[in-house]
C-alpha positions in Angstrom: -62.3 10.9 -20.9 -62.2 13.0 -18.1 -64.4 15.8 -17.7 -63.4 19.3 -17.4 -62.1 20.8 -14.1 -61.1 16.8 -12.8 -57.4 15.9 -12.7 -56.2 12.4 -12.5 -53.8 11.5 -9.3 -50.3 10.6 -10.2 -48.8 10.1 -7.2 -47.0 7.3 -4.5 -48.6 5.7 -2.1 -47.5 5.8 1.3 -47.0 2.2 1.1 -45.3 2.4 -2.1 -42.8 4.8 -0.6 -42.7 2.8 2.4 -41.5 -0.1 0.5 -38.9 1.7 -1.3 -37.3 3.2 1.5 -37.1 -0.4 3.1 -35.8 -2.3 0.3 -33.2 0.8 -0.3 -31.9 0.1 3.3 -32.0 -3.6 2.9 -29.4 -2.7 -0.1 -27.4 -0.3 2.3 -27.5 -2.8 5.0 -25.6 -5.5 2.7 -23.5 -3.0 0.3 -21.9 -1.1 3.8 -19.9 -4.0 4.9 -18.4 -5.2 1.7 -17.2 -1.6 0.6 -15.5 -1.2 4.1 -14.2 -5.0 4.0 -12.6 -4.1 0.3 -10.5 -0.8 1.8 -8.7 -3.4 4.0 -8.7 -5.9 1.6 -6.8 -2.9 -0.9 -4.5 -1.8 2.1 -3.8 -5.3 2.3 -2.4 -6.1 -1.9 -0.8 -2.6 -2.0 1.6 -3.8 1.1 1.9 -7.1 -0.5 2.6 -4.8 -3.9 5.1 -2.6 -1.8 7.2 -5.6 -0.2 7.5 -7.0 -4.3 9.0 -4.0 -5.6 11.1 -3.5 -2.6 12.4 -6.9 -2.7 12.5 -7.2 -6.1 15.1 -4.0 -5.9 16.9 -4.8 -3.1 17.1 -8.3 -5.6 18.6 -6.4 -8.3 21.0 -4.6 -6.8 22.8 -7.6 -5.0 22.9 -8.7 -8.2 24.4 -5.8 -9.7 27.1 -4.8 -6.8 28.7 -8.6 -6.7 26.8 -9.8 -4.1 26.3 -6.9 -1.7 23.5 -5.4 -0.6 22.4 -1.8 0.0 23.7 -0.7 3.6 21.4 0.3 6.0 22.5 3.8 6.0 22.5 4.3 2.4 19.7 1.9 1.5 16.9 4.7 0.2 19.7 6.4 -2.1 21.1 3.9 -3.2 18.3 2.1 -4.2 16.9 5.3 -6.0 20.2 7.0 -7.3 22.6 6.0 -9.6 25.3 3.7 -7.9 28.8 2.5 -9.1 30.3 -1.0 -8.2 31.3 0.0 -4.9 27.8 1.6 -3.9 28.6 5.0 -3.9 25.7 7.2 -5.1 25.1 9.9 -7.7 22.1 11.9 -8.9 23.4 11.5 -12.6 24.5 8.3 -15.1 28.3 9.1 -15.1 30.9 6.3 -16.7 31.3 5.2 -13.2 27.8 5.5 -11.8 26.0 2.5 -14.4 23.7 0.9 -12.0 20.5 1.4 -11.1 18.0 3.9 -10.2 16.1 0.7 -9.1 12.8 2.7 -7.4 11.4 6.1 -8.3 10.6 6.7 -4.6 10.0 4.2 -1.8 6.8 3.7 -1.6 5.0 4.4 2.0 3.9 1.8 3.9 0.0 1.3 3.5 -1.2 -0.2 7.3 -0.4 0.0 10.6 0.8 2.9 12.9 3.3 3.9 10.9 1.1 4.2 8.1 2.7 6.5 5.2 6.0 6.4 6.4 8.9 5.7 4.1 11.9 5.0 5.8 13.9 2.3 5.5 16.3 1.5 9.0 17.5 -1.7 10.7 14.9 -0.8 13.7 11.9 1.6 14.4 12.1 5.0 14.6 9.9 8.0 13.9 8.9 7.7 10.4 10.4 4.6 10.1 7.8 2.2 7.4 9.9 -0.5 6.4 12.2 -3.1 8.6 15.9 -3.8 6.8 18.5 -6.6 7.7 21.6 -5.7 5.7 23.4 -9.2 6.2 20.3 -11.2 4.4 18.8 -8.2 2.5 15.3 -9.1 4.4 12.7 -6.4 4.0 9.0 -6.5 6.1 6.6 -3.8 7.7 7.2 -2.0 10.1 4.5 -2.9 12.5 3.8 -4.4 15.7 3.0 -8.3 16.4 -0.7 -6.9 17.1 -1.7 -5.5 13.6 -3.0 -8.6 11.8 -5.0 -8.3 8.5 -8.7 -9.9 8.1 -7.1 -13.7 8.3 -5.1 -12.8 11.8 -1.9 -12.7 9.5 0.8 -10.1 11.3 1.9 -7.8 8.5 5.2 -8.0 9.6 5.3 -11.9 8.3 4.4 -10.9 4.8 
């Protein structure tokens, strides 16, 4: 029992807190890396994501217009309007417009220097993202040979 007028200590060390801080750094040290590794490694499946639904649209609509696919010109309407056989476009479902919307919105590309654009043309351009051929109905990123992901894979391969 402790006698009136004493008070116990409750309190850190400087050792103690010394220890803390280091371990808490060894933590930051490790964790720092692997959280900036895992926004590249993100950037890198929603591109992957992006060229799938693109594809997968461009896809559908080939199949739906007898073979042909969306003109270069056109290809951001008519892959997110209504469409009739021929390829014209219309905001409403009309007896002649049946096909398609195929996309909400095209989705912006995620990496490189033309990160967040959303165009679609046969070459680049100001706020070009993606790269169309309109004979094969190929879609990739618009980027340059030099922007590689973590594995030294161009994005404009994928």
């Amino acid at each position: 029992m402790l006698a009136r007028g004493t008070f116990a200590r409750r309190a850190f060390s400087l050792i103690e807190v010394v220890i803390v801080v280091v371990i808490i750094g060894i933590i930051a040290a490790i964790a720092i890396p692997r959280m900036s590794r895992g926004s590249a490694g993100a950037a890198n499946s929603a591109l992957s994501g992006n060229l799938a639904v693109l594809r997968s649209a461009i896809d559908l609509y080939q199949t739906e217009h007898n073979g042909s696919y969306p003109t270069v010109g056109s290809i951001a309407t008519q892959l997110t309007q209504y469409t009739d056989i021929s390829g014209a476009t219309n905001a409403t479902k009309t007896g002649a417009y049946i096909y398609g919307p195929y996309l909400r919105d095209v989705p912006a590309l995620p990496v490189g220097a033309q990160k967040g654009s959303t165009g679609i043309a046969a070459a680049d351009g100001a706020g070009v993202g993606w790269i169309y051929d309109q004979a094969t109905g190929a879609i990739s990123a618009n980027t340059t040979a030099s922007e590689t992901d973590d594995t030294g894979t161009k994005y404009n391969t994928y």
